[in-house]
N, C-alpha and C positions, 0 to 999 in steps of 0.2 A: 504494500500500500504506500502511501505517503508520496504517489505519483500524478499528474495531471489526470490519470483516467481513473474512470468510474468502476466498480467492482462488476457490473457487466462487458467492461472492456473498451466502451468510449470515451472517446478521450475529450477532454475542454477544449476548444480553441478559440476560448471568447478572450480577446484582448480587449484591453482600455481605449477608449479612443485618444488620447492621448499621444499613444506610439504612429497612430497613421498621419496622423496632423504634425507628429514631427517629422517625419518621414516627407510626407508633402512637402513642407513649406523648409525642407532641407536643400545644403547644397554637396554636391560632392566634388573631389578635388584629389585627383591623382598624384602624385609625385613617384620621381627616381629616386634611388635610396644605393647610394654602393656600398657594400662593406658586409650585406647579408649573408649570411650560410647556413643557417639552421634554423630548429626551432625555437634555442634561445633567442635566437637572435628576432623574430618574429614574437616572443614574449616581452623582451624589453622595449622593444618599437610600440606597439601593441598597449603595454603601460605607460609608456612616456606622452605620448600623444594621447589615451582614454581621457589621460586627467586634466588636458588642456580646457580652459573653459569653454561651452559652448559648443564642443565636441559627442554629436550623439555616437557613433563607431567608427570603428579603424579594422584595415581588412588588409596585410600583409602578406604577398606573391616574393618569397622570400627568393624562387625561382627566377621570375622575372625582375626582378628589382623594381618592384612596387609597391607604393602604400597609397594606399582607398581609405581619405577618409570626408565622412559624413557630417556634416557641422551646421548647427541652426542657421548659419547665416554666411557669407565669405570668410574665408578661414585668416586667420594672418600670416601667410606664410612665412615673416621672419620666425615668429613663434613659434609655429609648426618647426622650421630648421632648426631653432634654438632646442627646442625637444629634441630632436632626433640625433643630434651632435652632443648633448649631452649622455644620449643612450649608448654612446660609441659609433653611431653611424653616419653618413655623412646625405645630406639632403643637396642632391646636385640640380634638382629644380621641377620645373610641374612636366609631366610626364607629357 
């Protein structure tokens, strides 16, 4: 138990509305990112950027050297770099 689904087996998927309206009236904003390799490395990008303000997600292609992220409104990308150069990576510009 202690899961989103019901003891017959279906599951919730009632969200707040909340999440669509931020979702909505979101913007999104790719950058290059060189220095990535792994999964660490997608958990510290991943955390340094979450906590920026204003930032609803961050989506790290550790592969392609990319970060996706989602933010209420134009992001700052110095800030955004200043995150990501503090996590050990280097933010080379919007993808």
């Amino acid at each position: 138990m202690g899961s989103c689904c019901t003891p017959g087996g279906s599951c919730s998927t009632e969200a707040g509305g909340a999440t669509t309206v931020a979702v909505a009236d979101s913007t999104t904003t790719v950058y290059a990112v060189s220095g990535m390799t792994c999964g660490h490395c997608r958990t510290a990008i991943t955390d340094a950027v979450s906590a920026l303000d204003g930032v609803v997600s961050v989506d790290v292609d550790v592969t392609g050297g990319l970060v996706t992220v989602v933010s209420g409104g134009a992001p700052d990308d110095a800030v955004v770099s200043a995150a990501v150069d503090d996590a050990g990576y280097r933010l080379t510009g919007r993808a």
